[in-house]
Each structure stands twice: as structure tokens, then as C-alpha cells.
ROTI-749515 format. One record per residue (C-alpha): x, y, z; residue number from 1. Coordinates in Angstrom, 1 decimal. Example, Ala and Ser with C-alpha at 12.3 -4.5 7.8 and 13.67 -1.06 7.14 Angstrom:
<atoms>
ATOM      u      v      w seq
ATOM   12.3   -4.5    7.8   1
ATOM   13.7   -1.1    7.1   2
</atoms>
This chain:
<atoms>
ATOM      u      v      w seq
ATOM   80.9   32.8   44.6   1
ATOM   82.4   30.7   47.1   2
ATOM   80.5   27.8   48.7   3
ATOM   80.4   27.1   52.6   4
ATOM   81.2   23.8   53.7   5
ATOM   77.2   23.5   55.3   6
ATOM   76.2   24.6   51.9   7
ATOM   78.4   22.7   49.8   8
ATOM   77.3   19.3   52.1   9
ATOM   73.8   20.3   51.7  10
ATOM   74.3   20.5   47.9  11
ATOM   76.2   17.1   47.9  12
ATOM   73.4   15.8   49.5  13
ATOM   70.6   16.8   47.4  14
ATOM   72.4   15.4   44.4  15
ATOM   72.3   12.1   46.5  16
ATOM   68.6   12.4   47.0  17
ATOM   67.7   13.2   43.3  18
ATOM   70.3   10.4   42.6  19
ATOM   67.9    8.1   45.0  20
ATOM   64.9    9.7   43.5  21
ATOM   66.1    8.7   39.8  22
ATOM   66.4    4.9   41.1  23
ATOM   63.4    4.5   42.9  24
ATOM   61.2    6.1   39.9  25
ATOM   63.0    3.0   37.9  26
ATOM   62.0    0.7   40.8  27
ATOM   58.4    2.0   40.4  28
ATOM   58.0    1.6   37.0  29
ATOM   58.8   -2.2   37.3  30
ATOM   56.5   -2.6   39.8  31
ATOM   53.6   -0.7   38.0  32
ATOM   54.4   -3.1   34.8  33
ATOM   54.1   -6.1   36.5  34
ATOM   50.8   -4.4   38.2  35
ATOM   49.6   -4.0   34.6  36
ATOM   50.7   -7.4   33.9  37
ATOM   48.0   -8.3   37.1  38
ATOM   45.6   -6.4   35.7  39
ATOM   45.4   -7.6   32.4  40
ATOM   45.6  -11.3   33.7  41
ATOM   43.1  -10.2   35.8  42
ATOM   40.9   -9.0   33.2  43
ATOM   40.9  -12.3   31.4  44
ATOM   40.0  -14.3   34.4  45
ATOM   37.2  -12.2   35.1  46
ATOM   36.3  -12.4   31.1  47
ATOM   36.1  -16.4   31.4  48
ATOM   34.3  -16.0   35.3  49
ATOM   31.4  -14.2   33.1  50
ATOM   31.4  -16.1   29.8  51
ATOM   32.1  -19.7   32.3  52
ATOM   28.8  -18.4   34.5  53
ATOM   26.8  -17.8   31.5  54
ATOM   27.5  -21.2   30.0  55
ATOM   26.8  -22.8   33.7  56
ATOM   23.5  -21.1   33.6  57
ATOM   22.8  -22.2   29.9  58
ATOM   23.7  -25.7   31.3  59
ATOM   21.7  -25.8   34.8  60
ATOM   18.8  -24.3   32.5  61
ATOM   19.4  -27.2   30.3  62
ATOM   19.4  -30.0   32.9  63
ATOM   16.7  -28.3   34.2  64
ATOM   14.5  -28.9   30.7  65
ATOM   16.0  -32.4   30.3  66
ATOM   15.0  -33.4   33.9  67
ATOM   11.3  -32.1   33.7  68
ATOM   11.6  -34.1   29.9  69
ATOM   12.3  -37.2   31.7  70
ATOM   10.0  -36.9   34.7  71
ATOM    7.1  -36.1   32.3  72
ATOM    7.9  -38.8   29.8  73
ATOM    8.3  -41.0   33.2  74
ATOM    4.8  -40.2   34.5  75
ATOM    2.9  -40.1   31.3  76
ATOM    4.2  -43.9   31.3  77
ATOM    3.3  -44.6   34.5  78
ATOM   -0.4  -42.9   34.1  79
ATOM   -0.5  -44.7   30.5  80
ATOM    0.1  -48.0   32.1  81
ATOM   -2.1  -47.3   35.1  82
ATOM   -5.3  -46.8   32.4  83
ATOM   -4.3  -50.1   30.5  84
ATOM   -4.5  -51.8   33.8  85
ATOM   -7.9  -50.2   34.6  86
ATOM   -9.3  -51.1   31.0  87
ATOM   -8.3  -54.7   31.6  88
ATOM   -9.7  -55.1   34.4  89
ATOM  -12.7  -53.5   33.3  90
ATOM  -12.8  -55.5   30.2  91
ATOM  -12.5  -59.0   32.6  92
ATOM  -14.9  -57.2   34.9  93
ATOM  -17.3  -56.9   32.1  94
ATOM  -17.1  -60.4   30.5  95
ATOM  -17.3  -62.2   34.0  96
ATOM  -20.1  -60.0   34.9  97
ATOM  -21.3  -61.1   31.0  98
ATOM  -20.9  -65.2   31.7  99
ATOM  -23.1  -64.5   34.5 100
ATOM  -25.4  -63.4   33.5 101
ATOM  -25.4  -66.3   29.9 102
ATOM  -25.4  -68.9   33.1 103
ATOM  -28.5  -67.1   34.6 104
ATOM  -30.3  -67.1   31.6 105
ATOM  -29.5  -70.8   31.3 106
ATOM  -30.7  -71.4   34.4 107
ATOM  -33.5  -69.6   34.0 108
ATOM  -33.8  -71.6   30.7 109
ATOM  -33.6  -75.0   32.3 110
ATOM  -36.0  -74.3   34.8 111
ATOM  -38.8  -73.1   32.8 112
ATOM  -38.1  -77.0   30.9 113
ATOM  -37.6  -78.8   34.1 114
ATOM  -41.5  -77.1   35.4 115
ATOM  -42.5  -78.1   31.7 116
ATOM  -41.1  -81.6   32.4 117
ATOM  -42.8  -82.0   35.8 118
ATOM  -46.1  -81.3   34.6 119
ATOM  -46.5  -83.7   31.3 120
ATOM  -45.0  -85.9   33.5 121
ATOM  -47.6  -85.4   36.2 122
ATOM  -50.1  -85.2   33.6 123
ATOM  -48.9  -88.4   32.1 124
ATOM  -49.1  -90.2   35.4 125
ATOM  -52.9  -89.2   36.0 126
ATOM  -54.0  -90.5   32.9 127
ATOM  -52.2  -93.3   33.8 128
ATOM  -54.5  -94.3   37.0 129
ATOM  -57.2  -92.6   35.3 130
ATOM  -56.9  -95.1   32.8 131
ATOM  -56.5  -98.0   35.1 132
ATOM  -59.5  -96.7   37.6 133
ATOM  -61.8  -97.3   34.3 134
ATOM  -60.3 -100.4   33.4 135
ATOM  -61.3 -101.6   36.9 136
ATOM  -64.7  -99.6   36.8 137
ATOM  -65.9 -101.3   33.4 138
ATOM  -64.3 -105.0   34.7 139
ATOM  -66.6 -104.8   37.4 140
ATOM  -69.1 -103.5   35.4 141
ATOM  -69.1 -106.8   33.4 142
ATOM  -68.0 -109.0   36.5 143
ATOM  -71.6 -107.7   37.9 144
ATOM  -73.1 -109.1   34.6 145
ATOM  -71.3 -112.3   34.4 146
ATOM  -73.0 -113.0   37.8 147
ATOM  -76.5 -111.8   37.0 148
ATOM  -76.1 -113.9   33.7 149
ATOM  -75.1 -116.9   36.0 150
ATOM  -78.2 -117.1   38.2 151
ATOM  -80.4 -116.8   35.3 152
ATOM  -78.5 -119.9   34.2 153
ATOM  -78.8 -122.1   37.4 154
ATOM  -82.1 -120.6   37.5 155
ATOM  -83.2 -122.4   34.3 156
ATOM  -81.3 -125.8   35.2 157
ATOM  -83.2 -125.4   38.5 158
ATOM  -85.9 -125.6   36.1 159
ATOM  -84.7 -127.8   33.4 160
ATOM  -83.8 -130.7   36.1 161
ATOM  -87.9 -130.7   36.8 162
ATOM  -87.0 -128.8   40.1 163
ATOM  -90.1 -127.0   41.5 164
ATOM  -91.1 -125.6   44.8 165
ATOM  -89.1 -125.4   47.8 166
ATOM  -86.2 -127.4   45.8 167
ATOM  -85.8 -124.5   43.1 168
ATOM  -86.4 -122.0   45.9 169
ATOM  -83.1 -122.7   47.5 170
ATOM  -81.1 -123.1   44.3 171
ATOM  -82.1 -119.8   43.6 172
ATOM  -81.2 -118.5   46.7 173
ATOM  -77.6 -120.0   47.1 174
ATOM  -77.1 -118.9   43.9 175
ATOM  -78.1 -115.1   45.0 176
ATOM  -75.9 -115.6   47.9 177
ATOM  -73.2 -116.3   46.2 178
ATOM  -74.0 -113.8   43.5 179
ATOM  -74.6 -111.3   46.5 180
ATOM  -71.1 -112.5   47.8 181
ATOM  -69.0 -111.5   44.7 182
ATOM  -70.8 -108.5   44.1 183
ATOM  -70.3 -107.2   47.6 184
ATOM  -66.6 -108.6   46.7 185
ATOM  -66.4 -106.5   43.2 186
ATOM  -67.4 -103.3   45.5 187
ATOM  -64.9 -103.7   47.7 188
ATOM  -62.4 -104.6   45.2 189
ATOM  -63.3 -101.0   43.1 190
ATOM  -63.7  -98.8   46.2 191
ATOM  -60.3 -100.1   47.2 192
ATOM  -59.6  -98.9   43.5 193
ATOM  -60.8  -95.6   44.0 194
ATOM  -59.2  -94.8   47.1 195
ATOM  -55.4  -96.0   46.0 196
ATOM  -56.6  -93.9   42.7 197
ATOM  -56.7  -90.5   45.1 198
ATOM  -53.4  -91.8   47.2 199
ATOM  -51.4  -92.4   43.9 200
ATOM  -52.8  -88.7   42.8 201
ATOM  -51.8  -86.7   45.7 202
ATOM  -48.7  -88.6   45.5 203
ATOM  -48.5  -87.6   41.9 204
ATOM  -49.1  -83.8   42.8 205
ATOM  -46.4  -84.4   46.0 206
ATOM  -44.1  -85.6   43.3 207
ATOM  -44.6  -82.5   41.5 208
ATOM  -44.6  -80.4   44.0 209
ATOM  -40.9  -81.4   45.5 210
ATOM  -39.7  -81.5   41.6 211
ATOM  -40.6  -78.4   41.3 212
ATOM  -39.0  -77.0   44.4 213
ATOM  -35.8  -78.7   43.4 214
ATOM  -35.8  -77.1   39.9 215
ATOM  -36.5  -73.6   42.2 216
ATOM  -33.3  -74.8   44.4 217
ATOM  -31.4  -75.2   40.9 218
ATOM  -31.3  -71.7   39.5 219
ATOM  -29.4  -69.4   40.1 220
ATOM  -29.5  -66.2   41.8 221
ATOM  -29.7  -63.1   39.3 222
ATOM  -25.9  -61.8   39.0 223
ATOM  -25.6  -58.1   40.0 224
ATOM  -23.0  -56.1   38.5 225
ATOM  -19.9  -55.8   40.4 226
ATOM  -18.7  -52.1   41.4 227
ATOM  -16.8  -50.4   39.0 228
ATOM  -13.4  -50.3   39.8 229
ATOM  -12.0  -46.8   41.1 230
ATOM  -10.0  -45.0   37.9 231
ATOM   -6.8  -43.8   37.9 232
ATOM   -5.7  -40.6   39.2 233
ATOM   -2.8  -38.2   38.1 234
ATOM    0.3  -38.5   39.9 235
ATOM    1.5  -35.8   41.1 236
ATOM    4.5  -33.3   39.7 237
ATOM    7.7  -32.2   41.1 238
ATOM    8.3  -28.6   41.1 239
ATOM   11.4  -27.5   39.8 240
ATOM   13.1  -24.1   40.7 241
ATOM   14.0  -22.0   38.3 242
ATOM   17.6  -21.8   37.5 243
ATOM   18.9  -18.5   39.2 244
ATOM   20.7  -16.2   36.7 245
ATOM   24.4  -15.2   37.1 246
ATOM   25.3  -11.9   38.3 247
ATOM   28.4  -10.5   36.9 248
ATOM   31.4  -10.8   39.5 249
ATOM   33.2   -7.4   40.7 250
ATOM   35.4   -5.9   38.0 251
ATOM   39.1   -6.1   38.7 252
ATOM   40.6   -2.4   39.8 253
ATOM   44.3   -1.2   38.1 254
ATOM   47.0   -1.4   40.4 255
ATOM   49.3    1.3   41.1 256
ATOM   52.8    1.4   42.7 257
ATOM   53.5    3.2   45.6 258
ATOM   55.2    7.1   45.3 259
ATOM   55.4    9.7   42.0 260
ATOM   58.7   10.4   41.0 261
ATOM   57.6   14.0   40.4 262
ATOM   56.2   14.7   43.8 263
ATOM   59.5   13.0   45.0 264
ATOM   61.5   15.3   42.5 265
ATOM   59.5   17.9   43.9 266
ATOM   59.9   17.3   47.6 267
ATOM   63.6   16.8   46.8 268
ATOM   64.6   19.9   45.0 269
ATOM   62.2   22.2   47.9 270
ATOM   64.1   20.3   50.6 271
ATOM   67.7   20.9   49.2 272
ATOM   66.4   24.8   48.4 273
ATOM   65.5   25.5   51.6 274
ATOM   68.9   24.7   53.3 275
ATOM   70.7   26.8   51.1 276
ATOM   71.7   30.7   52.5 277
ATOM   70.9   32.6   49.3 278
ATOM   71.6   35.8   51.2 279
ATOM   75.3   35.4   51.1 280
</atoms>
């Protein structure tokens, strides 16, 4: 059968287009292997992304342990050293508050002695002018005798010199005078006696007195306790957020290159059938 020239150019042409069609199917298959090449790179990134997030997370969560370690161990320090300060200065508190109290009960001591003191030595000094206000009482008492003893005696020289009458009467007498004299003399000298007796005793009891109230002014004031001082308190804890876990990235997606030498083949072969006359 003979070809037209329409037909014949149509024919030529095809075989051109199928000729194309066998080129660009090469073309595509080297750009689909180096899309496979893509993918499988791809694959391994994304394989390290996940296994890399899963170690960071293992690694925050550890960080996160190791900080909360350290800030405990930190604070227990810090509380521990807080409740040695407060039992040492508890323990001072306690002994000061405890020599206090020894130097009060000294005091106390010493003052009880010193009132002791005051009175044997009061005591002491009333016995003292009790002593001496006899002494003067029973020196009188014999001064009064001496003199009564010495007018009987000029009495009986009156006598003895063969006195008698008016003569003896006024020896006697001047010799009562004079008698009367120093007796009057004695009296005054012992109620003088008496009354610096009762002077030096409420100077004794003054002297007591104002030794007494300077012991009183001596002690010392009962100690009170001193406060307790205010404890420790906890200090207070961070929070810490929880590490947040990893989420898998997106998956890489094959590649595929662009056209099907098939469907070309296909499109081709219809194109190049429908030009030809096949009634001829």
C-alpha cells in the first residue's frame, strides 16, 4: 500500500515522538534515583532527629535530677547550719542566763552574811556600853561609900581632937557639904552616863540600820530568763518543670519524578493513530 506524503510525515513524526518518549523515560529514571537517593538520606536524618531528641530528653531529664540534687543538698546545708547557729546561741543563752543566776545566789549569799555581820556587830557594841554603863553605875556605887566612909572618919577626929559642941557641929557639917557636893557630882556624872549610853545605842541601831540598807543596795536583782530566740524556718524550694517529652518530627515522604513513560507511550502511539487515513 502506498503511503501519502501527510501520512508518511505523520508517521516520521511519531517515530520522533516515541524517539523523545524513550529519552525522557531515561531522563526520569535519573531523576527518580537521585529522589530515592533524597529519600533515603532523608530517612537517616529523620532516624538521628528521633534517636538525637530522645537522648536530649534523657539529658534535660537528667540535668533536671542533678539540679534539684544540688539545690536540695544546698538547702539542707543551709537549714543544717541555720540549726547549729540556733543551738549555739541557745547553749550561750543558757549558760549566761546560768552565771546569773550563780551571781544572784551569791549575792543573795553575801547578804544574808553581811545582815549576820551587822547584827553581832550591833550586838557586840551594846554589850559594849552596857558593860561600861555598869562599870560607871558600881564606881559610883563605891565613890558614894568612900564619901559616907569619910565623914564617919572626920566625924571621929572631930571627936578624937576633944571637939564638942558647936565646934564638932560644923566639922560635921562641912564635911556633909562636901560629901553632899560629890555625891550630887557622882549623879550628874552617871546620869550623863546614862544618857550618852541611849545616844551611843540609837547610834548603834542607826548604824545597823544604814548597813543593812547598803547590803539591800548590794544584791542583785533576780535574773529573768531571756526570750528564747526565734527557730529556724525551712527555706523555701524552687519548682522545677518537668522536662517536656519529644514528639516524633514529620516522616520524610518518597519523591517522584515528573511524567510516566507509559502514559507518554500511550499518549504518543493515540496521537500518531489518529492522524493516519485508515480508509485508504
Amino acid at each position: 500500500m502506498a503511503i501519502d506524503p501527510f501520512t508518511g510525515s505523520l508517521i516520521s513524526s511519531g517515530i520522533s515522538s516515541i524517539a523523545g518518549l524513550f529519552g525522557s523515560s531515561a531522563n526520569n529514571r535519573s531523576q527518580q534515583a537521585a529522589l530515592d537517593r533524597q529519600y533515603a538520606y532523608d530517612k537517616k536524618v529523620y532516624q538521628y532527629n528521633v534517636r538525637q531528641a530522645k537522648r536530649d530528653y534523657k539529658y534535660a531529664q537528667r540535668s533536671r535530677d542533678i539540679a534539684i540534687a544540688n539545690e536540695n543538698a544546698e538547702l539542707g546545708w543551709r537549714e543544717a547550719t541555720a540549726q547549729n547557729d540556733y543551738n549555739h546561741s541557745m547553749a550561750i543563752r543558757d549558760y549566761e542566763d546560768g552565771m546569773q543566776m550563780r551571781a544572784y545566789n551569791k549575792s543573795e549569799q553575801t547578804f544574808k552574811q553581811q545582815l549576820n555581820f551587822n547584827n553581832i556587830a550591833a550586838q557586840v557594841a551594846m554589850e559594849s556600853e552596857n558593860r561600861f554603863l555598869e562599870e560607871q553605875r558600881t564606881a559610883t556605887a563605891f565613890e558614894h561609900q568612900d564619901l559616907f566612909v569619910k565623914v564617919l572618919e572626920e566625924d571621929g577626929k572631930a571627936v578624937a581632937r576633944g571637939q564638942s559642941g558647936r565646934s564638932v557641929a560644923k566639922t560635921i557639917q562641912s564635911v556633909l557639904a562636901q560629901s553632899g557636893r560629890n555625891q550630887a557630882i557622882l549623879a550628874e556624872s552617871l546620869v550623863s552616863a546614862e544618857k550618852q549610853y541611849n545616844v551611843n545605842l540609837r547610834k548603834i541601831a542607826a548604824d545597823k540600820y544604814g548597813a543593812d540598807l547598803q547590803a539591800d543596795a548590794n544584791r542583785m536583782l533576780k535574773p529573768e530568763v531571756a526570750p528564747a530566740l526565734p527557730k529556724p524556718i525551712p527555706l523555701p524550694r524552687s519548682i522545677f518543670q518537668k522536662v517536656q517529652k519529644p514528639k516524633k518530627p514529620p516522616a520524610p515522604m518518597r519523591g517522584t519524578a515528573s511524567g510516566s513513560f507509559g502514559a507518554d507511550l500511550a499518549g504518543a502511539l493515540g496521537t500518531f493513530a489518529s492522524g493516519i487515513n485508515w480508509s485508504k
